[in-house]
N, C-alpha and C positions, 0 to 999 in steps of 0.2 A: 504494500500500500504506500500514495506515495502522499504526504500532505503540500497542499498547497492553498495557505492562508488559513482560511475556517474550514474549506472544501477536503476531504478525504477523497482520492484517487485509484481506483483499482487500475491495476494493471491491464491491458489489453489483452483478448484473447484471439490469438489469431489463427484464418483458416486457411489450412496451405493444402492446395493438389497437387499428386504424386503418379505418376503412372510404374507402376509394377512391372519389372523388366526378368527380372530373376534372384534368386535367394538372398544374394545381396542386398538388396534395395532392405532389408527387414530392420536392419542396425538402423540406418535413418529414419524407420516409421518409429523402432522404437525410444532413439532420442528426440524427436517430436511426442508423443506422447508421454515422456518424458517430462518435457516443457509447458503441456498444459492445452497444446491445441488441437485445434479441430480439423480431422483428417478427412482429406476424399481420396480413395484410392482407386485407381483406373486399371484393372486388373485383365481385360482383352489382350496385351500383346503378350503375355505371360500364358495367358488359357490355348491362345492360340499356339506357343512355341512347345508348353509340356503342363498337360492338365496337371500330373502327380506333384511337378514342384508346384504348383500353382494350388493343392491343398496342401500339401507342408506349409506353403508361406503365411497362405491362410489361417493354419492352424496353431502356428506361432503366431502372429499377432492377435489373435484372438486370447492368446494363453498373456500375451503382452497384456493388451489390453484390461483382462480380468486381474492380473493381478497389481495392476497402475488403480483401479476401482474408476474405468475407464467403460463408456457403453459402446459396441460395436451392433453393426446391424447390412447386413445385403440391402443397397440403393438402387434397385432395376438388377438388369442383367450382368454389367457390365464395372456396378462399381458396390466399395464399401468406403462408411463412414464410424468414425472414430470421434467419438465428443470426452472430455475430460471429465472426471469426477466433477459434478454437482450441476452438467449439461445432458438431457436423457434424450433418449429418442422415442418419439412418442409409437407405438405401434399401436396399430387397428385390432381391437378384441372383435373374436368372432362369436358368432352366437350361432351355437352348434343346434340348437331344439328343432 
């Protein structure tokens, strides 16, 4: 927090796109989530080159994710989002009756 005069300041939270290339790209998502921001990850050129890494990388950032207290969630086909502890993603309840 930062003060300035009477006014208290939070810090910004900022939202950075990443396009998912291969295993590597995981260290970067997970010092941005690290940092507090909000992910969109573009995961097509990855699905397209090798489905299996492309649920490993999945499935590490999601293990990232949960254990940052980090909400993660499928955005369409083609992408997932990443919000920081005390930013949720709202889903759709279904009504199964």
């Amino acid at each position: 927090m930062l003060t300035n005069g009477m006014q208290t300041q939070k810090a910004p939270t900022y939202l950075k796109a990443i396009t998912l290339r291969d295993y590597s790209d995981v260290y970067g998502v997970k010092e941005d989530i690290k940092k507090g921001m909000i992910l969109v990850l573009r995961v097509t050129p990855l699905a397209q080159k090798n489905v299996d890494e492309l649920r490993k990388v999945v499935e590490e950032i999601y293990n990232i994710a949960k254990n940052a207290d980090a909400d993660i969630a499928r955005l369409g086909e083609e992408r997932i989002i990443v919000t920081p502890s005390g930013v949720k993603i709202w889903r759709a309840e279904y009504d199964l009756k």
